[in-house]
N, CA, C and O atoms as CSV, one atom per row, in Angstrom:
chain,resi,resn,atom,element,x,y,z
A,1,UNK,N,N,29.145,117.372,-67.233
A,1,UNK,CA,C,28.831,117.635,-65.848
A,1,UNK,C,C,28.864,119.138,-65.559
A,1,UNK,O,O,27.820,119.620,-65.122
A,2,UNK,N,N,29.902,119.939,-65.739
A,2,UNK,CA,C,30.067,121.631,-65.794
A,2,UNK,C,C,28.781,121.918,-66.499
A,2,UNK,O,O,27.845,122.485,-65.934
A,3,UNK,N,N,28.749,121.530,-67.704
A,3,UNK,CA,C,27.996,122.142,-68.737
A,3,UNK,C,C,26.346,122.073,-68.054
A,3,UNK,O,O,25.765,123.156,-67.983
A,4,UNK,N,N,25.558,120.748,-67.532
A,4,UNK,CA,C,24.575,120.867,-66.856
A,4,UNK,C,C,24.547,121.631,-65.733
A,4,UNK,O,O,23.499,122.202,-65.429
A,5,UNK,N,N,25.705,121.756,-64.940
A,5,UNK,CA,C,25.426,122.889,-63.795
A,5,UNK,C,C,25.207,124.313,-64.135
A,5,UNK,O,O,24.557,125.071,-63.416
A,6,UNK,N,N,25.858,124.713,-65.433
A,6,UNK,CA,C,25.736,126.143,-65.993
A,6,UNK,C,C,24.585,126.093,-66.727
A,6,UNK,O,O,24.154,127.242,-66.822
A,7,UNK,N,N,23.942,125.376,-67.243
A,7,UNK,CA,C,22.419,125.001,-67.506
A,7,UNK,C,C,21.657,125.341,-66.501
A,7,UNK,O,O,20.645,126.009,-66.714
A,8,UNK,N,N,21.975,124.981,-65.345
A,8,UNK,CA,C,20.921,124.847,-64.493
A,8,UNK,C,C,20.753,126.540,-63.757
A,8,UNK,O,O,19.790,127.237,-63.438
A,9,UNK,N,N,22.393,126.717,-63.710
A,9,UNK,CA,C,22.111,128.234,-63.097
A,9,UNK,C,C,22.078,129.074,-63.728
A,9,UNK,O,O,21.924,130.135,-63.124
A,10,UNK,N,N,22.198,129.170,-65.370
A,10,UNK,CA,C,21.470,130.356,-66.231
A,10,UNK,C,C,20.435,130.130,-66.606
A,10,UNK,O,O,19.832,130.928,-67.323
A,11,UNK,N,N,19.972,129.065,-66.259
A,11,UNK,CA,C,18.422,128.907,-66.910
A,11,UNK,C,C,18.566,128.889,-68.194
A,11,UNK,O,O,17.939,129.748,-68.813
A,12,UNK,N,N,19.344,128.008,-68.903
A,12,UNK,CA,C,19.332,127.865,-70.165
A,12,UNK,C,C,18.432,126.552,-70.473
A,12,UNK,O,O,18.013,125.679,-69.713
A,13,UNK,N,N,18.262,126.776,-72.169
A,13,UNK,CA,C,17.000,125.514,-72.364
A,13,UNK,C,C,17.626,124.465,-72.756
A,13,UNK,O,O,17.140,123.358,-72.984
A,14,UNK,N,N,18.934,124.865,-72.858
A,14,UNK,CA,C,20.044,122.836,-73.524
A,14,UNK,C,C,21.254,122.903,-73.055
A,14,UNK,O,O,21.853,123.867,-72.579
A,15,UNK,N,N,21.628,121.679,-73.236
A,15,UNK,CA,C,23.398,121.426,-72.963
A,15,UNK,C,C,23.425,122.162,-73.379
A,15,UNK,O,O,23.562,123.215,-72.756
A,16,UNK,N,N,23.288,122.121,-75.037
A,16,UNK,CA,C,24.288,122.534,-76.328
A,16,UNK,C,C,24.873,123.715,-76.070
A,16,UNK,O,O,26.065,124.005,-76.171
A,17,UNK,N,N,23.186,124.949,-75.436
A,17,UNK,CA,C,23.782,126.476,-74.861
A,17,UNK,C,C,24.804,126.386,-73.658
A,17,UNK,O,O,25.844,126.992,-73.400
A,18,UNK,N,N,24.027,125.300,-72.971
A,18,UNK,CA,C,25.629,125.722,-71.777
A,18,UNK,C,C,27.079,124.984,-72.308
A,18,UNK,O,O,28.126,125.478,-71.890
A,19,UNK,N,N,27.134,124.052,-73.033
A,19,UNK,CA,C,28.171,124.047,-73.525
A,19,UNK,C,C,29.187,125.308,-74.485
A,19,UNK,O,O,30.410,125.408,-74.573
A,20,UNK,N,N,28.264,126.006,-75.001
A,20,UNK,CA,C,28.710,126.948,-75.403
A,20,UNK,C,C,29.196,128.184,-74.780
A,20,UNK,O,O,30.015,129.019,-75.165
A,21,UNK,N,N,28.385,128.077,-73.580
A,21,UNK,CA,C,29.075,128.807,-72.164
A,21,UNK,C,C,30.250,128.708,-71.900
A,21,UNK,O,O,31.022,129.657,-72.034
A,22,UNK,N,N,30.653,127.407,-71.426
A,22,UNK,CA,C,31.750,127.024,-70.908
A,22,UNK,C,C,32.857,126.977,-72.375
A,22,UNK,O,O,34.066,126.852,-72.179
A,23,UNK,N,N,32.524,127.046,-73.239
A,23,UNK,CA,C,33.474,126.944,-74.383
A,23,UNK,C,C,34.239,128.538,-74.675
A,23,UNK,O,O,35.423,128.823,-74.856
A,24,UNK,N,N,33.395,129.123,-74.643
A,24,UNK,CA,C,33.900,130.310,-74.879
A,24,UNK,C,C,34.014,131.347,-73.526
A,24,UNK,O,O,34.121,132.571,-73.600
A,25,UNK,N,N,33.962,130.507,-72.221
A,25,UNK,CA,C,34.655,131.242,-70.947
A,25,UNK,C,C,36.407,130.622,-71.023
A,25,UNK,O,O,37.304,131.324,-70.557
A,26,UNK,N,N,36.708,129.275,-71.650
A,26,UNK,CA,C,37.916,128.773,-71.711
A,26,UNK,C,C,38.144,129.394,-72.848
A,26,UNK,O,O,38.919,130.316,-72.591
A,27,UNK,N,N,37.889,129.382,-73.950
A,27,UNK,CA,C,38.637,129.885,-74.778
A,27,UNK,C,C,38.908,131.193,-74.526
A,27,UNK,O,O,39.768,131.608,-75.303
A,28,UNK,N,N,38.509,132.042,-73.723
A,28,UNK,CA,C,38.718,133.416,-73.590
A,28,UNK,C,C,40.001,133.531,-72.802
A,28,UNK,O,O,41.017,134.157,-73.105
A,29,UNK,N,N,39.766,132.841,-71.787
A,29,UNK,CA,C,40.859,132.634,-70.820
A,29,UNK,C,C,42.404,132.079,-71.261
A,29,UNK,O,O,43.499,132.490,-70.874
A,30,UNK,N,N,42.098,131.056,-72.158
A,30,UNK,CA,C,43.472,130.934,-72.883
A,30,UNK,C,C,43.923,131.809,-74.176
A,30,UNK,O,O,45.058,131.827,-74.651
A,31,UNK,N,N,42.527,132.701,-74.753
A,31,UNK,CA,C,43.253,133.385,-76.050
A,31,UNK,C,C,43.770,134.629,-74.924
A,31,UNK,O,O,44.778,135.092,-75.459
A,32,UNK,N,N,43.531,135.391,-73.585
A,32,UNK,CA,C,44.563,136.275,-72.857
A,32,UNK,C,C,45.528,135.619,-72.389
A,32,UNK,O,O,46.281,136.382,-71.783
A,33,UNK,N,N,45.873,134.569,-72.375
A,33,UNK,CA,C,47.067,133.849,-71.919
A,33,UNK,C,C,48.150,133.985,-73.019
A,33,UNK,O,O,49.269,134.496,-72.988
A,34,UNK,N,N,47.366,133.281,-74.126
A,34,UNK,CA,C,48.526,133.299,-75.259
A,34,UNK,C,C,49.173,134.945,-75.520
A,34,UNK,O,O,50.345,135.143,-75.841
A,35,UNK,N,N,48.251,135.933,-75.331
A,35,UNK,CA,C,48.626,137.416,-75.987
A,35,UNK,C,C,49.463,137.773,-75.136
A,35,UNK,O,O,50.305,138.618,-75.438
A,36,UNK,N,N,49.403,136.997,-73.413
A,36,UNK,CA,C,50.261,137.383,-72.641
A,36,UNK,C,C,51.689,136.900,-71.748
A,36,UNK,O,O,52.418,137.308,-70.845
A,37,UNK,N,N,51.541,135.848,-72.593
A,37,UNK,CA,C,52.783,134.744,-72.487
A,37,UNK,C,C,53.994,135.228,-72.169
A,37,UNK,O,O,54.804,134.727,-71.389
A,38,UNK,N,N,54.137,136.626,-73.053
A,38,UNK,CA,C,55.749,137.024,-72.899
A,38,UNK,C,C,55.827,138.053,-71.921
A,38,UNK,O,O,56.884,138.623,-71.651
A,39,UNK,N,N,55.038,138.235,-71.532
A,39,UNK,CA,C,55.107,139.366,-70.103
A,39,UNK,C,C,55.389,138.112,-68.856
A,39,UNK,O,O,54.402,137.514,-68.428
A,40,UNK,N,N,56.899,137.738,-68.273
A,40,UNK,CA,C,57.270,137.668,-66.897
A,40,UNK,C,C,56.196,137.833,-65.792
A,40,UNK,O,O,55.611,138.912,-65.694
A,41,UNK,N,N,56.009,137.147,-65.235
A,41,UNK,CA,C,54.912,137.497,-63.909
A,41,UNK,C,C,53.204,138.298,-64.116
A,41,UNK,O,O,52.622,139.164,-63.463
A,42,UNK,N,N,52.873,137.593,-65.204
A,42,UNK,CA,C,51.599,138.161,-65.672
A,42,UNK,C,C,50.847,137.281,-65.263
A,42,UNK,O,O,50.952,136.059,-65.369
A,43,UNK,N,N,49.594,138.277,-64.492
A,43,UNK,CA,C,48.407,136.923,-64.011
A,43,UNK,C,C,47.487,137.607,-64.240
A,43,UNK,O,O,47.316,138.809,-64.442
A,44,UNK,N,N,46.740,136.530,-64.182
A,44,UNK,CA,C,44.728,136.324,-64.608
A,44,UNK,C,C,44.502,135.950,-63.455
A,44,UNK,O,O,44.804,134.814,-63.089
A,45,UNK,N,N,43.805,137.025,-62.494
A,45,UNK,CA,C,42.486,136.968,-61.679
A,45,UNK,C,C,41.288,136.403,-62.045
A,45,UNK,O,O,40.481,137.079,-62.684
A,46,UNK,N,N,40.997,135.026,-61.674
A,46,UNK,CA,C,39.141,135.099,-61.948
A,46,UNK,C,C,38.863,134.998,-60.075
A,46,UNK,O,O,39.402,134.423,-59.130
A,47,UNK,N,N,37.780,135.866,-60.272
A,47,UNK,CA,C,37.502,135.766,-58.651
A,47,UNK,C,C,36.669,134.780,-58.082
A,47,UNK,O,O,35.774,134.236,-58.728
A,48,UNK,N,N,36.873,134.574,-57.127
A,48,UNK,CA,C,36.180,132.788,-56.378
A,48,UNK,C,C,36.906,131.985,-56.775
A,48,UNK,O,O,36.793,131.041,-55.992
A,49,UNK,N,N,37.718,131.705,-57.637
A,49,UNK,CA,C,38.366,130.523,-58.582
A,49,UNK,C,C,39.920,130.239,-57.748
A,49,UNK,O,O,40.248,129.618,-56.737
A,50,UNK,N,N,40.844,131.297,-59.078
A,50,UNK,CA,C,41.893,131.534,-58.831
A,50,UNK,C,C,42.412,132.086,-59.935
A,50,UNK,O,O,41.769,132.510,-60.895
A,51,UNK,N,N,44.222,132.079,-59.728
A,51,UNK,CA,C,44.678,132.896,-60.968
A,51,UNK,C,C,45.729,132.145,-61.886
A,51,UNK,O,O,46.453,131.283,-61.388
A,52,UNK,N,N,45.772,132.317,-62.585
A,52,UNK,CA,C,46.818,131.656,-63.632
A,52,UNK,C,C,47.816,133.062,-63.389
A,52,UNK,O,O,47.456,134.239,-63.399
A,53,UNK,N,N,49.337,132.435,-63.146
A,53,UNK,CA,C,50.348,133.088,-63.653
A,53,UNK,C,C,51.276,132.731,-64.094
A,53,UNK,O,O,51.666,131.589,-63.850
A,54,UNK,N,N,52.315,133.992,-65.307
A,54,UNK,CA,C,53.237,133.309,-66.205
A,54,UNK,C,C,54.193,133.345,-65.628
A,54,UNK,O,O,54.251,134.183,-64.728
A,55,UNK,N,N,55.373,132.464,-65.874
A,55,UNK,CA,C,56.562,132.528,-65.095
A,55,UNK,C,C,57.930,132.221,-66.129
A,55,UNK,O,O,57.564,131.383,-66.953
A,56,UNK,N,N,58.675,132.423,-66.251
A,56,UNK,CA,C,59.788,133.126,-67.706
A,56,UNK,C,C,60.744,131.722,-66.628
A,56,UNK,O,O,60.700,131.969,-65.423
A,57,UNK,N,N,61.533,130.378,-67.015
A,57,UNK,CA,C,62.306,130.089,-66.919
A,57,UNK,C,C,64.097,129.859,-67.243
A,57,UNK,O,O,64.354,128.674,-67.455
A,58,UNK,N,N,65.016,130.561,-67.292
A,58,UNK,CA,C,65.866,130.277,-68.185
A,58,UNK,C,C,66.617,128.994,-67.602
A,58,UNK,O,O,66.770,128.417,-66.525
A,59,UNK,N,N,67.033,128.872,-69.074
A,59,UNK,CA,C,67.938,127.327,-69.574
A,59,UNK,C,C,69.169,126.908,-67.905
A,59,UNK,O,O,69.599,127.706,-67.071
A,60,UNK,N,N,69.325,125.792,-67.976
A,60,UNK,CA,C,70.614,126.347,-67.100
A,60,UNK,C,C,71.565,124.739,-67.685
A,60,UNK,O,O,71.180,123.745,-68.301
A,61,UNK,N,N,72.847,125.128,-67.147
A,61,UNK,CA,C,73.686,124.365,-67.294
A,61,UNK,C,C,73.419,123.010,-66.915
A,61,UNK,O,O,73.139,122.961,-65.717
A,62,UNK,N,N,73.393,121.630,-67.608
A,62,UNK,CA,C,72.900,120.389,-67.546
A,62,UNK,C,C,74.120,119.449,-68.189
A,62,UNK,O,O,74.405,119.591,-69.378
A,63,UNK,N,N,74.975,118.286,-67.185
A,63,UNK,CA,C,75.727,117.888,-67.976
A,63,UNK,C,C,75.080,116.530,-67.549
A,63,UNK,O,O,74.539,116.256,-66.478
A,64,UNK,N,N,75.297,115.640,-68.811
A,64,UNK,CA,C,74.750,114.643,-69.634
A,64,UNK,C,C,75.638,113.437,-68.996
A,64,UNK,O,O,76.850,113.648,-68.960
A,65,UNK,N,N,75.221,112.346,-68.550
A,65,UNK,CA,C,75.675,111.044,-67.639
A,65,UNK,C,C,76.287,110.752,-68.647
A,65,UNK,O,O,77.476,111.067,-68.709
A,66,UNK,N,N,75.685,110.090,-69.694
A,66,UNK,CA,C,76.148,109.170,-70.568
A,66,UNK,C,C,77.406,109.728,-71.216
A,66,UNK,O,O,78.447,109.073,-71.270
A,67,UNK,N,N,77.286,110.895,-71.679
A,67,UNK,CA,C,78.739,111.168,-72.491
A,67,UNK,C,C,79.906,112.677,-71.346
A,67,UNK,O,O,80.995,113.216,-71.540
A,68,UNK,N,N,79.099,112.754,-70.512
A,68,UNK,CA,C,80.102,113.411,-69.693
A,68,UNK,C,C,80.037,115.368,-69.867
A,68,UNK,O,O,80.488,116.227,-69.111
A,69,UNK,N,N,79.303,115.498,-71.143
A,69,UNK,CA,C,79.227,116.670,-71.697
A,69,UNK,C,C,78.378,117.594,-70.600
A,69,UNK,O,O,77.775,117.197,-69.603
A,70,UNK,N,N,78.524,118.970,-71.109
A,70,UNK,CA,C,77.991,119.793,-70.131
A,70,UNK,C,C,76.753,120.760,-71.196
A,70,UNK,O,O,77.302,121.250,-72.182
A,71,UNK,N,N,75.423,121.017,-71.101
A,71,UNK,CA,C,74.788,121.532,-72.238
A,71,UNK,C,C,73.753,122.237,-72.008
A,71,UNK,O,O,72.970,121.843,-71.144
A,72,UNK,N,N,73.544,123.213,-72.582
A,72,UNK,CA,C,72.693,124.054,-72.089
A,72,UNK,C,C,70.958,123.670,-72.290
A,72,UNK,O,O,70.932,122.691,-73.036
A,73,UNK,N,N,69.963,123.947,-72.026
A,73,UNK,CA,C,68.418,123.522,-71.843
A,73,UNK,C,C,68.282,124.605,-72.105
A,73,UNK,O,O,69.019,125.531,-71.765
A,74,UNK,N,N,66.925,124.682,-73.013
A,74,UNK,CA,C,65.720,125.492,-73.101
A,74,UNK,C,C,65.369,126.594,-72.015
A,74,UNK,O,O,65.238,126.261,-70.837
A,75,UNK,N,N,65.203,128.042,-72.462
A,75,UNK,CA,C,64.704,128.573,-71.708
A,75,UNK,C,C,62.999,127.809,-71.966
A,75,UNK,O,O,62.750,127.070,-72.919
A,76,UNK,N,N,61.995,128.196,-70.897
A,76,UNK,CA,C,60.999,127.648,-70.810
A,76,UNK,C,C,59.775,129.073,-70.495
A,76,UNK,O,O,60.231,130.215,-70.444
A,77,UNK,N,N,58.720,128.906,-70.364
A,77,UNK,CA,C,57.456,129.852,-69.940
A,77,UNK,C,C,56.222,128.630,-69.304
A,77,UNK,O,O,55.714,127.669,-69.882
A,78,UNK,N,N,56.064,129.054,-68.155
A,78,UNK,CA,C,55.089,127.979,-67.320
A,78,UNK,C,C,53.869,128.783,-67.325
A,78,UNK,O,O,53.989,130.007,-67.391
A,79,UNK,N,N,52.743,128.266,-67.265
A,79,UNK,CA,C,51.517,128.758,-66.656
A,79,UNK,C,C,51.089,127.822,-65.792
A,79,UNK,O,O,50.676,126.686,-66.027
A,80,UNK,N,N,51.297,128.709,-64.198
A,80,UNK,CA,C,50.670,128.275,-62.853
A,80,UNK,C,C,49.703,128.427,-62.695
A,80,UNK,O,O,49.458,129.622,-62.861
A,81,UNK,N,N,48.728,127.793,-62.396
A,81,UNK,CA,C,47.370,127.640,-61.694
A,81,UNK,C,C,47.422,127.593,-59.971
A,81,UNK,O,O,47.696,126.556,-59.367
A,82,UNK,N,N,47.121,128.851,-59.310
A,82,UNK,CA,C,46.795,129.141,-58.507
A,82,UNK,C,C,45.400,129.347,-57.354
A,82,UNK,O,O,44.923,130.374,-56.871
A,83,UNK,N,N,44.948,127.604,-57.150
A,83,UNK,CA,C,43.460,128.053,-56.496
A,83,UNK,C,C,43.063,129.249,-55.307
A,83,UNK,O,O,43.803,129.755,-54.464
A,84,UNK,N,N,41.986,129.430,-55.507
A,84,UNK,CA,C,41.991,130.083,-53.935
A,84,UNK,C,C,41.639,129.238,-52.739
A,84,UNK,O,O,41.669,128.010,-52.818
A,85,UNK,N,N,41.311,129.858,-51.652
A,85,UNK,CA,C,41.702,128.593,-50.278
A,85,UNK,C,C,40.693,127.824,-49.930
A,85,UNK,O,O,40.872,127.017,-49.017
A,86,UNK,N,N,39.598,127.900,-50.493
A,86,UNK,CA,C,38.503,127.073,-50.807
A,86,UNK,C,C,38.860,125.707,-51.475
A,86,UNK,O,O,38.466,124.630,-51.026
A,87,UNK,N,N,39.681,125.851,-52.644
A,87,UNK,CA,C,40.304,124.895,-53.009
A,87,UNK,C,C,40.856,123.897,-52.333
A,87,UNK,O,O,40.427,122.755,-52.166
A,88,UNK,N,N,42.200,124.579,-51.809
A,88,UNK,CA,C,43.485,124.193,-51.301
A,88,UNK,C,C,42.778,123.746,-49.588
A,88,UNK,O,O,43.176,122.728,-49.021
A,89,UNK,N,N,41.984,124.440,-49.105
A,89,UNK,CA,C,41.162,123.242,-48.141
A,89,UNK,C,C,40.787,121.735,-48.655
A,89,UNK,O,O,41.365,120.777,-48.141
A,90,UNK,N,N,39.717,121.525,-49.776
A,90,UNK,CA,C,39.433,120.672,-50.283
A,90,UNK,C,C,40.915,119.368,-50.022
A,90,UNK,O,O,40.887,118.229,-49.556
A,91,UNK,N,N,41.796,120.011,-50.441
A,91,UNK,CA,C,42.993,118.583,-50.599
A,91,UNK,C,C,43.191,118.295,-48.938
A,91,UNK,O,O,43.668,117.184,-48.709
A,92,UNK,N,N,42.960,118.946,-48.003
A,92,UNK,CA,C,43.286,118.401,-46.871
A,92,UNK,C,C,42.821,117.078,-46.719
A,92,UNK,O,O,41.767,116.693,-47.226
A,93,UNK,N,N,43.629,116.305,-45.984
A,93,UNK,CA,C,43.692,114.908,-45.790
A,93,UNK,C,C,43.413,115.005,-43.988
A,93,UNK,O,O,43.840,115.965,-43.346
A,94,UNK,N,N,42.644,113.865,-43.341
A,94,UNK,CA,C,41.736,113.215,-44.191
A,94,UNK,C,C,40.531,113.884,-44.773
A,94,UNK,O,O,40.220,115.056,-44.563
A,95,UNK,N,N,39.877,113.025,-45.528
A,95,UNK,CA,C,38.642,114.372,-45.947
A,95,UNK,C,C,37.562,114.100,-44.771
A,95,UNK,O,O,37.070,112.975,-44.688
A,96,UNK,N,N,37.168,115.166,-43.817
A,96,UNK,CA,C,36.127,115.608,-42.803
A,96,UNK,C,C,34.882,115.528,-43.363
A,96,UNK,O,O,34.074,115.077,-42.551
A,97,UNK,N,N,34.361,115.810,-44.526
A,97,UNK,CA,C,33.453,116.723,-45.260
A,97,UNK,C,C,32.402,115.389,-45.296
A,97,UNK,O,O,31.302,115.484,-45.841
């Protein structure tokens, strides 16, 4: 479905090319993610869209029902997806549109 709409607005002559569009706009987007994983509060602007940003969690103290113990968790690294308000209209309830 993506792939025919990017067909249609580059004027390409097949899926296959717009699939290849969209393949290597995601893969781009996640190979700067991965290089930038360990940078705290690092974001990707795409404009009209939105932004992905990283967010550094540390572990915290977790004690365990079953045996009573107290134990530490994983620090963690999130990537947020942030639409812009074009989006975040869309979810309004009910839908008007």
């Amino acid at each position: 479905m993506v792939s025919a709409s990017v067909r249609k607005t580059l004027n390409l002559t097949s899926d296959r090319q717009a699939e290849g569009v969209v393949n290597a706009v995601t893969d781009s987007i996640l190979q700067i993610l991965r290089e930038n994983i360990h940078i705290n509060g690092f974001e990707l602007r795409l404009p009209r869209f939105g932004k992905f940003v990283v967010r550094h969690k540390l572990g915290k103290q977790r004690r365990i029902p079953l045996t009573g113990k107290t134990q530490q968790t994983a620090d963690k690294r999130k990537v947020k997806f942030l639409p812009v308000s074009e989006f975040r209209a869309l979810e309004s309830w009910p839908d008007n549109g």
